[in-house]
PyMOL Python script that loads the backbone (N, CA, C, O; Angstrom):
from pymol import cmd

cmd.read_pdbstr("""\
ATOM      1  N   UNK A   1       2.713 -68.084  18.996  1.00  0.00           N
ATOM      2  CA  UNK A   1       1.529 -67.591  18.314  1.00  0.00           C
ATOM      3  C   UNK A   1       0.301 -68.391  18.730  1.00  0.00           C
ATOM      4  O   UNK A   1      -0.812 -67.876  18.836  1.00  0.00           O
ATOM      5  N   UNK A   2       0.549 -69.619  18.952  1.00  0.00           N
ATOM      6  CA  UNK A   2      -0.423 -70.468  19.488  1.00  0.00           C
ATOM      7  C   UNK A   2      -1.426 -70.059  20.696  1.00  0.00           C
ATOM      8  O   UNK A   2      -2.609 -69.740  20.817  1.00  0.00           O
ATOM      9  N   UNK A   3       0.039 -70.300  21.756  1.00  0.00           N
ATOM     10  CA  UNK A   3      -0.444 -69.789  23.150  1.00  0.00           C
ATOM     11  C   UNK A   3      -1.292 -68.305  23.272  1.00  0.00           C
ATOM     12  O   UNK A   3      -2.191 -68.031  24.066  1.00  0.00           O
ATOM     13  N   UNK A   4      -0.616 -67.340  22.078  1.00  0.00           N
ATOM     14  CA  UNK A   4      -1.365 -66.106  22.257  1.00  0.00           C
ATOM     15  C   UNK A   4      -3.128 -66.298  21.731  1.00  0.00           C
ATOM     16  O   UNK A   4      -3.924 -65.409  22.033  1.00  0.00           O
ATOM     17  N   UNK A   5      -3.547 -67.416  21.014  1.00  0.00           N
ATOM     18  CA  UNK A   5      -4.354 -67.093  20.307  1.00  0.00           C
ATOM     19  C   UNK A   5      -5.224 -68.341  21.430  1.00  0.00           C
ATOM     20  O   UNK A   5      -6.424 -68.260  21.166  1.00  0.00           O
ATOM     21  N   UNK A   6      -5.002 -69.311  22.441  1.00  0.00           N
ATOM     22  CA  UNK A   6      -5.183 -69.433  22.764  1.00  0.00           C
ATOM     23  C   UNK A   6      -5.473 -69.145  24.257  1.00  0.00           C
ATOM     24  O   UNK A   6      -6.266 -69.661  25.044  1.00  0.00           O
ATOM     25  N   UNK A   7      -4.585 -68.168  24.380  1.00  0.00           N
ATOM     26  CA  UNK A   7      -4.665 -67.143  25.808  1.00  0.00           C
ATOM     27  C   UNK A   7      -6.196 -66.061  24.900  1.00  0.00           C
ATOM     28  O   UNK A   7      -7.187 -66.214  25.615  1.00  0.00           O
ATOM     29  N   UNK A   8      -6.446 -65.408  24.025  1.00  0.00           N
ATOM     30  CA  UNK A   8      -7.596 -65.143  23.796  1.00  0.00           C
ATOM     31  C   UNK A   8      -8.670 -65.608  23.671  1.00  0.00           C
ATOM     32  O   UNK A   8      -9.764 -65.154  24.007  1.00  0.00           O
ATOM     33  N   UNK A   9      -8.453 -66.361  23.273  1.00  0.00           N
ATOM     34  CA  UNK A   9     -10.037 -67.573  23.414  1.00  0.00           C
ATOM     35  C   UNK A   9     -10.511 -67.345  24.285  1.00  0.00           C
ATOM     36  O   UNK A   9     -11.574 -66.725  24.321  1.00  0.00           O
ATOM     37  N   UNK A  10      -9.645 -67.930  25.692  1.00  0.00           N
ATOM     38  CA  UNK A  10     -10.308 -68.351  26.673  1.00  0.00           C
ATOM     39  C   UNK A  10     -10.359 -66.730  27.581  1.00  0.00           C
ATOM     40  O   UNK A  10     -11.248 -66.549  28.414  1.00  0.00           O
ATOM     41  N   UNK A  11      -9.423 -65.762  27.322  1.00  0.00           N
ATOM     42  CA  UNK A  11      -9.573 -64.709  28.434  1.00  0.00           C
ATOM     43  C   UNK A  11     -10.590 -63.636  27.720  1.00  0.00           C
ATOM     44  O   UNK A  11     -10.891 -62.745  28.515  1.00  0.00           O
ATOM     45  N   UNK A  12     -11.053 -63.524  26.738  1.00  0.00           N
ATOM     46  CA  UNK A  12     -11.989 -62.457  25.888  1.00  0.00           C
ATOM     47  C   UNK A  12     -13.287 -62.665  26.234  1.00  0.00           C
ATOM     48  O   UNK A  12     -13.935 -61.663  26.535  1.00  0.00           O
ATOM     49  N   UNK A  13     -13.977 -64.035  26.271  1.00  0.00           N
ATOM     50  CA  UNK A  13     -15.090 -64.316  26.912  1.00  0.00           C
ATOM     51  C   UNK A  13     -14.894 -63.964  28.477  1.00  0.00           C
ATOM     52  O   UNK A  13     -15.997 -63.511  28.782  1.00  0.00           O
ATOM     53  N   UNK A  14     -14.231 -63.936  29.419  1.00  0.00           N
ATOM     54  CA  UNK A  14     -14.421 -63.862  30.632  1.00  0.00           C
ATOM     55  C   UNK A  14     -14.037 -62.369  31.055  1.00  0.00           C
ATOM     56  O   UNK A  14     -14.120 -62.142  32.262  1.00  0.00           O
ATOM     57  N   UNK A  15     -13.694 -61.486  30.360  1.00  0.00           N
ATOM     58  CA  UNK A  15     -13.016 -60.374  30.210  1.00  0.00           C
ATOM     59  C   UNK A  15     -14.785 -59.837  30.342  1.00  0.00           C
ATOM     60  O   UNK A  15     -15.278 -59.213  31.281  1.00  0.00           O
ATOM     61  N   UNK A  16     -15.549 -60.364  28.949  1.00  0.00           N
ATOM     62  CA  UNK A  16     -16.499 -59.704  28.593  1.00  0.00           C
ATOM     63  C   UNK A  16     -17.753 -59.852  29.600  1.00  0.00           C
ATOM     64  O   UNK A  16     -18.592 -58.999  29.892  1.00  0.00           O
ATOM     65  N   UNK A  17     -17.616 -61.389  30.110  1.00  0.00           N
ATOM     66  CA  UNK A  17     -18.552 -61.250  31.579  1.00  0.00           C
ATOM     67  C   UNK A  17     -17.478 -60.581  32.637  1.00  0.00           C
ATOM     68  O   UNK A  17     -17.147 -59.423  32.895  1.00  0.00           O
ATOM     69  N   UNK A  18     -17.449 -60.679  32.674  1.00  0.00           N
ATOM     70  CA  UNK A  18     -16.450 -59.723  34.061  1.00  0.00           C
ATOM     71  C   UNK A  18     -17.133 -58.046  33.732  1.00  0.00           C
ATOM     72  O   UNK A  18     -17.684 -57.460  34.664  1.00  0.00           O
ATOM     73  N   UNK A  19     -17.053 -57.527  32.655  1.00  0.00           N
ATOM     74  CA  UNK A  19     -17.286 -56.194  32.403  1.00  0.00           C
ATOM     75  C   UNK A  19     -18.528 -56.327  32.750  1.00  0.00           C
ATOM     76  O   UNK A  19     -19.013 -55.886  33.791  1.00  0.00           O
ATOM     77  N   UNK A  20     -19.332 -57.183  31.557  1.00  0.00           N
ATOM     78  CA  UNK A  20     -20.945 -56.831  32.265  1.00  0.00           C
ATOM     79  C   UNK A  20     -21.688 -57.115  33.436  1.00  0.00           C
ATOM     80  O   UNK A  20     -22.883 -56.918  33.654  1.00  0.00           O
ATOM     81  N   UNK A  21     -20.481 -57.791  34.433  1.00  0.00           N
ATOM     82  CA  UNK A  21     -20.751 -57.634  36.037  1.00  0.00           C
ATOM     83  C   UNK A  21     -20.991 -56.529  36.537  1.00  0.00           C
ATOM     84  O   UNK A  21     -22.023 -55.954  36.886  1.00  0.00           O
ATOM     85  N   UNK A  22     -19.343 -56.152  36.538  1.00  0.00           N
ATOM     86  CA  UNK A  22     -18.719 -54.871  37.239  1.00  0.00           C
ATOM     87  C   UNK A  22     -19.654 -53.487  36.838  1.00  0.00           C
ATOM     88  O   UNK A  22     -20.024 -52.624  37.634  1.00  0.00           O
ATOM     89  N   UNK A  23     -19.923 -53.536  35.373  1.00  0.00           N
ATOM     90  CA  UNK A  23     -20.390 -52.320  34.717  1.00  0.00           C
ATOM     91  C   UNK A  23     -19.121 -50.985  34.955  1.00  0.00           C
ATOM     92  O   UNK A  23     -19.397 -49.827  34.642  1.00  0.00           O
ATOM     93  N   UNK A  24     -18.350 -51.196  35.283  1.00  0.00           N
ATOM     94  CA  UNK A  24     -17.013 -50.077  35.287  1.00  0.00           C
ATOM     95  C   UNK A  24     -15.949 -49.803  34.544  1.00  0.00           C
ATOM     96  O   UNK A  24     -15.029 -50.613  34.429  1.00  0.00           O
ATOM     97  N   UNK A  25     -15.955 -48.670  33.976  1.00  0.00           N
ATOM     98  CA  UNK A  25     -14.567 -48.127  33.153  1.00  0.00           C
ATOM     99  C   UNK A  25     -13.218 -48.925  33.353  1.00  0.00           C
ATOM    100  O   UNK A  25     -12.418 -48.484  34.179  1.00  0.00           O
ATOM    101  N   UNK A  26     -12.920 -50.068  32.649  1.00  0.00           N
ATOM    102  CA  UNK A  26     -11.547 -50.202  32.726  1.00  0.00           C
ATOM    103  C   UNK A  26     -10.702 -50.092  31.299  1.00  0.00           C
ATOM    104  O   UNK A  26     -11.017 -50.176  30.112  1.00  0.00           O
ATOM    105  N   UNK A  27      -9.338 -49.837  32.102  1.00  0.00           N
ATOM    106  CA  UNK A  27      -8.454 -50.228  30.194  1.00  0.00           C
ATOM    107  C   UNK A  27      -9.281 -51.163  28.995  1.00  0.00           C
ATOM    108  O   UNK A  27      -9.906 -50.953  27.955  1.00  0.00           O
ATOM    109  N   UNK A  28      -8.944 -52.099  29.677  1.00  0.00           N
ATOM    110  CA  UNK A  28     -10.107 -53.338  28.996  1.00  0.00           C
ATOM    111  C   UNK A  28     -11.456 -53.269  28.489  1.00  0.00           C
ATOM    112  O   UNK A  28     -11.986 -54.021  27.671  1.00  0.00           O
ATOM    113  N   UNK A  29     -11.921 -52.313  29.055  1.00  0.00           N
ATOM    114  CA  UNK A  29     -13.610 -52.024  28.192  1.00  0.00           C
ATOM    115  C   UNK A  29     -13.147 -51.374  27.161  1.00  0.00           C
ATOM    116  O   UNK A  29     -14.094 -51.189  26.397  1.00  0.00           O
ATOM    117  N   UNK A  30     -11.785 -50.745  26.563  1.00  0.00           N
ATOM    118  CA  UNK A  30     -12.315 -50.075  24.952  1.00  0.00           C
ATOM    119  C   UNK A  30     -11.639 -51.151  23.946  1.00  0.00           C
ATOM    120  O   UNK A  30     -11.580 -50.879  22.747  1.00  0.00           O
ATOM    121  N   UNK A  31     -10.973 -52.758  24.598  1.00  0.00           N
ATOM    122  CA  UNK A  31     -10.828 -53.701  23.745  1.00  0.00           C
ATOM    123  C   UNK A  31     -12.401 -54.444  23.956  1.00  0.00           C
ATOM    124  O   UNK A  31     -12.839 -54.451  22.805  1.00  0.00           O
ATOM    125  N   UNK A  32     -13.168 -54.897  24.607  1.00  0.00           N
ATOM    126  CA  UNK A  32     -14.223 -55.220  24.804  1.00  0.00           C
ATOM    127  C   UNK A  32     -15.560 -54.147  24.040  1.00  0.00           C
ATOM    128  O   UNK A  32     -16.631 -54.714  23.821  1.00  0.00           O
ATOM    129  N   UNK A  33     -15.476 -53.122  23.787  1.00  0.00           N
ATOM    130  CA  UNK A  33     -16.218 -52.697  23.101  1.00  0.00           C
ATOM    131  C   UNK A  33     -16.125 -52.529  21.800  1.00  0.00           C
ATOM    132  O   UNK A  33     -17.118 -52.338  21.099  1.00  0.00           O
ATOM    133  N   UNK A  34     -14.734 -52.592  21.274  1.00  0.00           N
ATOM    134  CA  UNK A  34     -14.322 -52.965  19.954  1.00  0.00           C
ATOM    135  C   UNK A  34     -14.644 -54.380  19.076  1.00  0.00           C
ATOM    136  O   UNK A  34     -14.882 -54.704  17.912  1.00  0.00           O
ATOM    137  N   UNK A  35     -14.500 -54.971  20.334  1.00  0.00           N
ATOM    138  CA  UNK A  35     -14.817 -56.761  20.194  1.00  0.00           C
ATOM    139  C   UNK A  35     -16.763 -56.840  20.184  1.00  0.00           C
ATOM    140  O   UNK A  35     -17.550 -57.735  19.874  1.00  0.00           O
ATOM    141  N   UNK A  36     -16.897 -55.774  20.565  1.00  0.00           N
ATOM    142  CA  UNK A  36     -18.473 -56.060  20.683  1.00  0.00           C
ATOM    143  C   UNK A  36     -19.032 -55.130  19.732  1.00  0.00           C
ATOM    144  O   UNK A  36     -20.181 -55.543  19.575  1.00  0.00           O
ATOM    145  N   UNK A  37     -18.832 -53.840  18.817  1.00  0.00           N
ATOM    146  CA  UNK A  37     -19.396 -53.368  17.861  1.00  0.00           C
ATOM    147  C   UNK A  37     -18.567 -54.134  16.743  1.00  0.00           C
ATOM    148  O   UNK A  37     -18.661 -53.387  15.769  1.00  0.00           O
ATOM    149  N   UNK A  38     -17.826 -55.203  16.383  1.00  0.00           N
ATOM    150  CA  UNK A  38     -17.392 -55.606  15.343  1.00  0.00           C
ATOM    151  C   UNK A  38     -18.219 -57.161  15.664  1.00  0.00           C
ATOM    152  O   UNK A  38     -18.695 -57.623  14.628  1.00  0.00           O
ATOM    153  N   UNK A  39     -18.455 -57.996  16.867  1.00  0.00           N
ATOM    154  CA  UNK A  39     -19.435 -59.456  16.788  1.00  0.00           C
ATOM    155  C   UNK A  39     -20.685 -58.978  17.264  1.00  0.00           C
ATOM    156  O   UNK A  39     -21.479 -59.918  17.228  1.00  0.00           O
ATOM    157  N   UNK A  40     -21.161 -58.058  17.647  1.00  0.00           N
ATOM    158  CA  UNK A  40     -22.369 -57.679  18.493  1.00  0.00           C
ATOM    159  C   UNK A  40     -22.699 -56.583  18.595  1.00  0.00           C
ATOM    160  O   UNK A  40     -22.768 -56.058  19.707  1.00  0.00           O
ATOM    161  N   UNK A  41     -23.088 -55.728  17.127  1.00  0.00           N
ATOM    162  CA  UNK A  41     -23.231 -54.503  16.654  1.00  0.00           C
ATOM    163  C   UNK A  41     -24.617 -54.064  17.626  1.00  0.00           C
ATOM    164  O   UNK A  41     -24.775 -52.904  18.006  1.00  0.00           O
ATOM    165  N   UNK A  42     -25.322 -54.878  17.870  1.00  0.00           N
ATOM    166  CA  UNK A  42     -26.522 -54.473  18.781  1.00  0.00           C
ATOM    167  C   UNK A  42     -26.454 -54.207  20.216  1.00  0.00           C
ATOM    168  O   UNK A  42     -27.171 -53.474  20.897  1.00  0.00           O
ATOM    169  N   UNK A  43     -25.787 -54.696  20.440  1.00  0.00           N
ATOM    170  CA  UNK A  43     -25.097 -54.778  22.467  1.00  0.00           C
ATOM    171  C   UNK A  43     -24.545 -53.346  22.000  1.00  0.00           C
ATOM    172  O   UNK A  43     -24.989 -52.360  22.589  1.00  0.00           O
ATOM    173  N   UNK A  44     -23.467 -53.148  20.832  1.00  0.00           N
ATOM    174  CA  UNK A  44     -22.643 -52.375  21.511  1.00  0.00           C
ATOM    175  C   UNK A  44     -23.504 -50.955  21.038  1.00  0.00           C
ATOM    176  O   UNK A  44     -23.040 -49.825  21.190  1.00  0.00           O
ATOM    177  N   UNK A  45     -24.780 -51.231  20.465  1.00  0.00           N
ATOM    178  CA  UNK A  45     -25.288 -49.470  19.891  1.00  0.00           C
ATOM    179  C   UNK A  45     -26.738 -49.615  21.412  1.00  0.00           C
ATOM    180  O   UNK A  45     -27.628 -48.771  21.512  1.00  0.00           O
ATOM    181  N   UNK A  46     -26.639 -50.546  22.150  1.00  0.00           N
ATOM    182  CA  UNK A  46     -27.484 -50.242  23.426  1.00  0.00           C
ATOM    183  C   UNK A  46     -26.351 -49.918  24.163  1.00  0.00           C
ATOM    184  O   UNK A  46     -26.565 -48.774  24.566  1.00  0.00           O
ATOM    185  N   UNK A  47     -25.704 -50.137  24.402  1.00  0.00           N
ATOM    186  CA  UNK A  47     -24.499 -50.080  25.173  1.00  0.00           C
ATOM    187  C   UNK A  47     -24.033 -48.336  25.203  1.00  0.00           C
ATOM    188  O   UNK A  47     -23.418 -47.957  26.199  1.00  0.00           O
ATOM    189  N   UNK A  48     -24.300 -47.475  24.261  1.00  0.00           N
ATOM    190  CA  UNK A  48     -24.298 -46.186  23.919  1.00  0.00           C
ATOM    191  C   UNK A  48     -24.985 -45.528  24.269  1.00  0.00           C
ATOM    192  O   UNK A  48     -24.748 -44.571  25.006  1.00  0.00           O
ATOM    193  N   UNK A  49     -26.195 -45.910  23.771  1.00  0.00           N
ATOM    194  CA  UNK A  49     -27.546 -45.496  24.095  1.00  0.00           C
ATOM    195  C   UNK A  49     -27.357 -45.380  25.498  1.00  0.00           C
ATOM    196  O   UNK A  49     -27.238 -44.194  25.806  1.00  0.00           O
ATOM    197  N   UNK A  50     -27.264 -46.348  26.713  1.00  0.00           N
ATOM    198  CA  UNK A  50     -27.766 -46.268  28.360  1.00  0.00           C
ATOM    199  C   UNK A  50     -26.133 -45.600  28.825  1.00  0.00           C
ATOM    200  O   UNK A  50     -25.867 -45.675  30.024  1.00  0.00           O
ATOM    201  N   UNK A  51     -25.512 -45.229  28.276  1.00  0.00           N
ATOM    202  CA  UNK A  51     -24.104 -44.468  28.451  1.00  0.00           C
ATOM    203  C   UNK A  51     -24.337 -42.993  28.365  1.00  0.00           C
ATOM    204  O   UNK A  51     -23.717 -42.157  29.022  1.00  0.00           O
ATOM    205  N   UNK A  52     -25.436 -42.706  27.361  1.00  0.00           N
ATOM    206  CA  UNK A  52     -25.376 -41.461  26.923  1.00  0.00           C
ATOM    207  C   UNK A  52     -26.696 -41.091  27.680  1.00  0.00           C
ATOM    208  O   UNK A  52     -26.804 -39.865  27.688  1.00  0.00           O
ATOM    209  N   UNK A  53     -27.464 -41.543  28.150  1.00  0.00           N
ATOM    210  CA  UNK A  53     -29.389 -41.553  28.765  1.00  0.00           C
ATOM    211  C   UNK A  53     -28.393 -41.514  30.547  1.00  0.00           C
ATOM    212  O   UNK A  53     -28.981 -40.822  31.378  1.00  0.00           O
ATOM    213  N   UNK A  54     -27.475 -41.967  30.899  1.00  0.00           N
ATOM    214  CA  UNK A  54     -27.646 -42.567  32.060  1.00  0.00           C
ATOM    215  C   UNK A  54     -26.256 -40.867  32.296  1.00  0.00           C
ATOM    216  O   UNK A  54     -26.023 -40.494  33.446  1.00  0.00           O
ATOM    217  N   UNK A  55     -25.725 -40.298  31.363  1.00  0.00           N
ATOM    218  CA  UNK A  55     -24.614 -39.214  31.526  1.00  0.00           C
ATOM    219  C   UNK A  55     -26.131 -37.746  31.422  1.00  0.00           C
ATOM    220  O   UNK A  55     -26.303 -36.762  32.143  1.00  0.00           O
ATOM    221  N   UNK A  56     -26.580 -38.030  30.747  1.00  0.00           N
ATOM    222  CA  UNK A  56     -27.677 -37.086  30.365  1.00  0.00           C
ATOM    223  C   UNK A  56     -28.020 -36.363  31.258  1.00  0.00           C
ATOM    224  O   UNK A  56     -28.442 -37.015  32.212  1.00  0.00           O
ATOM    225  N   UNK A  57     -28.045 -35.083  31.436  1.00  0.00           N
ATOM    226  CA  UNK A  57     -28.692 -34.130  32.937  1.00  0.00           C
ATOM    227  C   UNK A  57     -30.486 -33.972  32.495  1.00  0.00           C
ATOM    228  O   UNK A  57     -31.003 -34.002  31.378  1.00  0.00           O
ATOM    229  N   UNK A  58     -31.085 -33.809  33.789  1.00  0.00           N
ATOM    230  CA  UNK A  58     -32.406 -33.658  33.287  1.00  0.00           C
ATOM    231  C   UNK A  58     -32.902 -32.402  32.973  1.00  0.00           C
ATOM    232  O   UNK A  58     -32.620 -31.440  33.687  1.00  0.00           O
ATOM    233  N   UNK A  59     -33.639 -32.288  31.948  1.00  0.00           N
ATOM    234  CA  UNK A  59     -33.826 -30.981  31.574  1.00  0.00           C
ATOM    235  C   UNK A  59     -34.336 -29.610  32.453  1.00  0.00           C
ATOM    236  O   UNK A  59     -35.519 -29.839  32.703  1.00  0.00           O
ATOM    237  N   UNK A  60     -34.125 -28.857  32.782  1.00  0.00           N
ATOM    238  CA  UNK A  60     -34.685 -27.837  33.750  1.00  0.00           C
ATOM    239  C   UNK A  60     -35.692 -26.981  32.948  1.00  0.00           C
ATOM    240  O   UNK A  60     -35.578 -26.420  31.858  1.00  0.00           O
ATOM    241  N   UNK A  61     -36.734 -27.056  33.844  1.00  0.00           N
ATOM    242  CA  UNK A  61     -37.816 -26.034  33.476  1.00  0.00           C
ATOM    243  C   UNK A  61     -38.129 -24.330  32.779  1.00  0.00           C
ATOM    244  O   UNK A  61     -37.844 -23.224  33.238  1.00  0.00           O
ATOM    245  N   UNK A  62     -38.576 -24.592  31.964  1.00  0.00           N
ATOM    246  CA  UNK A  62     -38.517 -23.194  31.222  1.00  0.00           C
ATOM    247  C   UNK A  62     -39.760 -22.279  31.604  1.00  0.00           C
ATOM    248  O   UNK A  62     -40.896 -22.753  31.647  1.00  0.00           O
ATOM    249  N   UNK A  63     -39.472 -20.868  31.895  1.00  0.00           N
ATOM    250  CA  UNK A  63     -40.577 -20.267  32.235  1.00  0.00           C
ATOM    251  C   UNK A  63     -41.854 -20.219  31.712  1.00  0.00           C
ATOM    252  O   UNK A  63     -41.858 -19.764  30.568  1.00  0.00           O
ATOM    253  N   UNK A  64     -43.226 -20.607  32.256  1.00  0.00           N
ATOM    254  CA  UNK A  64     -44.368 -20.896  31.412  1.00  0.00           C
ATOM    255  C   UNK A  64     -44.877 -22.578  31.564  1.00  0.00           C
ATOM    256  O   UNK A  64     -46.025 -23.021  31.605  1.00  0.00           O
ATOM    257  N   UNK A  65     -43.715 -23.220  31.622  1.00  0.00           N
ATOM    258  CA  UNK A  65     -43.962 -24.640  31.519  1.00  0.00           C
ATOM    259  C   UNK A  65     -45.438 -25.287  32.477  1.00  0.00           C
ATOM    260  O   UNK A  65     -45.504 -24.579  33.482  1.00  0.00           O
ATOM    261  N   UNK A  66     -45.773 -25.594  32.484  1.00  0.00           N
ATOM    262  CA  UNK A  66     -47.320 -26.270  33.367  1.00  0.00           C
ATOM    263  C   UNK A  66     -46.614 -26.922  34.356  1.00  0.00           C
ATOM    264  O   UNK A  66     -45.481 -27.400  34.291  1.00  0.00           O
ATOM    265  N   UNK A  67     -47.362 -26.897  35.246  1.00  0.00           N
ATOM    266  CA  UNK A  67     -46.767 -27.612  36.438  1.00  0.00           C
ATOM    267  C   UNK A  67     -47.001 -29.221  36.666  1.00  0.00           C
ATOM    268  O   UNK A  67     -48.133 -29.704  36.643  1.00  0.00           O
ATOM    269  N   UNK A  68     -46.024 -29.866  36.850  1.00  0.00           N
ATOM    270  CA  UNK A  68     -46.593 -31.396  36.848  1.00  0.00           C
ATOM    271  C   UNK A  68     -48.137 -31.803  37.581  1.00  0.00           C
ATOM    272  O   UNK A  68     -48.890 -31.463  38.494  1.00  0.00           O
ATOM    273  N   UNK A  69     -48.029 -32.536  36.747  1.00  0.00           N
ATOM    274  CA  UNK A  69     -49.653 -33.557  37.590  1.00  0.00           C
ATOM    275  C   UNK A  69     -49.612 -33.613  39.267  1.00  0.00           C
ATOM    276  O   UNK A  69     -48.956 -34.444  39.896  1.00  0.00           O
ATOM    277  N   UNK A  70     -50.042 -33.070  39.576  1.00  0.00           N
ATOM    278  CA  UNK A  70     -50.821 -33.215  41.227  1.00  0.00           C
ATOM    279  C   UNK A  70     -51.315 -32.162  41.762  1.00  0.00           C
ATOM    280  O   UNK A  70     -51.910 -31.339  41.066  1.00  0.00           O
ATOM    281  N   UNK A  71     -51.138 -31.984  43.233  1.00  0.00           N
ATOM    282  CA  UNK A  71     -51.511 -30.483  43.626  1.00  0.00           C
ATOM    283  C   UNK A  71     -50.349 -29.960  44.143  1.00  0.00           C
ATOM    284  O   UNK A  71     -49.326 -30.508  44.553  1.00  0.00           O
ATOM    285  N   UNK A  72     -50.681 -28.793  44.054  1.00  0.00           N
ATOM    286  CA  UNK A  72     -49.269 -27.871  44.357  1.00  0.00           C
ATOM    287  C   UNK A  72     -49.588 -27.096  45.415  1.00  0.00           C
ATOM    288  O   UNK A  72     -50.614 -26.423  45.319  1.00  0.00           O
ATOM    289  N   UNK A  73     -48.682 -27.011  46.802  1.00  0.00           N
ATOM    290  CA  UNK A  73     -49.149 -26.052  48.125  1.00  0.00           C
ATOM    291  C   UNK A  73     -47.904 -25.385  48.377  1.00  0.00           C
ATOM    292  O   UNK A  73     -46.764 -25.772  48.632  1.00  0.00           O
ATOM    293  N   UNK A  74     -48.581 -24.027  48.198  1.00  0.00           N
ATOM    294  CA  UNK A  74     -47.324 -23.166  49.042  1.00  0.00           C
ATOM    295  C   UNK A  74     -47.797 -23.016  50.490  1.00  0.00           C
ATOM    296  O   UNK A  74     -48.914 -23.099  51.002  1.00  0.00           O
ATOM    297  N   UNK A  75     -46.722 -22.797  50.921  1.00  0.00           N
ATOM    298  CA  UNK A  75     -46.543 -22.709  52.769  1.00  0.00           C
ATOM    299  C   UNK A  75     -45.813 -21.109  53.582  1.00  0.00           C
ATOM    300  O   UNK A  75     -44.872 -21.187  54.372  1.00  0.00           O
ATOM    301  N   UNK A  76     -46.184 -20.342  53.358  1.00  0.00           N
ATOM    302  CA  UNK A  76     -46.028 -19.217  53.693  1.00  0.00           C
ATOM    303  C   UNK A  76     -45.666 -19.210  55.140  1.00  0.00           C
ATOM    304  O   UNK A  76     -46.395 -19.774  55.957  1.00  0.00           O
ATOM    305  N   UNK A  77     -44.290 -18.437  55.582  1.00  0.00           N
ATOM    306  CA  UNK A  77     -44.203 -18.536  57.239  1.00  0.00           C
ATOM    307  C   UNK A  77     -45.150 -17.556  57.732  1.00  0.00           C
ATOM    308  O   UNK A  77     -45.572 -16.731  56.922  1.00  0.00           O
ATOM    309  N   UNK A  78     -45.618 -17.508  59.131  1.00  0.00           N
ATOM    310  CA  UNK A  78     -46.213 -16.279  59.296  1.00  0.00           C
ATOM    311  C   UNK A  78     -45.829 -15.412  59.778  1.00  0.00           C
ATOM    312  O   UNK A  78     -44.805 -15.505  60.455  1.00  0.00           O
ATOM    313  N   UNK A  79     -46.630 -13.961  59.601  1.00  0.00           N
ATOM    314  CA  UNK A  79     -45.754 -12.654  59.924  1.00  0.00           C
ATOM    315  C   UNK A  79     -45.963 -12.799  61.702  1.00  0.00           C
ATOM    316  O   UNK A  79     -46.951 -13.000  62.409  1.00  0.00           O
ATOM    317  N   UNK A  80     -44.848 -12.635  61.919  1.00  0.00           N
ATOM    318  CA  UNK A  80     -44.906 -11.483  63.342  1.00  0.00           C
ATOM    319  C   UNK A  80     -45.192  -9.903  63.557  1.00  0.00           C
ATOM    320  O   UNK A  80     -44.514  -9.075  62.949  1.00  0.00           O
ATOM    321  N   UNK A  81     -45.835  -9.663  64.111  1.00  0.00           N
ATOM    322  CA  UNK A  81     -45.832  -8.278  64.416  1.00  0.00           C
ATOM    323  C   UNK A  81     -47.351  -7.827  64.467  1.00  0.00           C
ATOM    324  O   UNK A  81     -47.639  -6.656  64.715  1.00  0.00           O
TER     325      UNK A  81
END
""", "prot")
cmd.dss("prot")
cmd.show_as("cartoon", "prot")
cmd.util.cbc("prot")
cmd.orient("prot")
């Protein structure tokens, strides 16, 4: 019981930099995110936030919409004939 609680000590902190290296899906990130919305309720509700902003598609244009800020050129090929 010892060794186990001392095998966590030391591997939970390095588990948790290791993740926020890598930034990648492993087994281990849904014990690391458990460990981090129960000591670090703030990491883990940004941690959602840039999960859910960064999965997010960008919205596509609805007919009518204004055209962004700049100038706009169409380029017409020319006719033959």
């Amino acid at each position: 019981m010892v060794v186990a609680i001392a095998v966590a000590l030391v591997g939970i902190p390095l588990m948790v930099r290791s993740e926020r290296e890598q930034r990648k899906r492993t087994p281990t990130a849904g014990m690391i995110g458990i460990a981090d919305e129960i000591f670090h309720p703030g990491a883990h509700q940004a941690d959602l936030i840039w999960v859910a902003q960064t999965e997010m598609p960008a919205p596509a244009p609805l007919a009518g919409d204004p055209f962004p800020e700049g100038k706009v050129t169409l380029q017409l090929p020319a006719r033959s004939g």
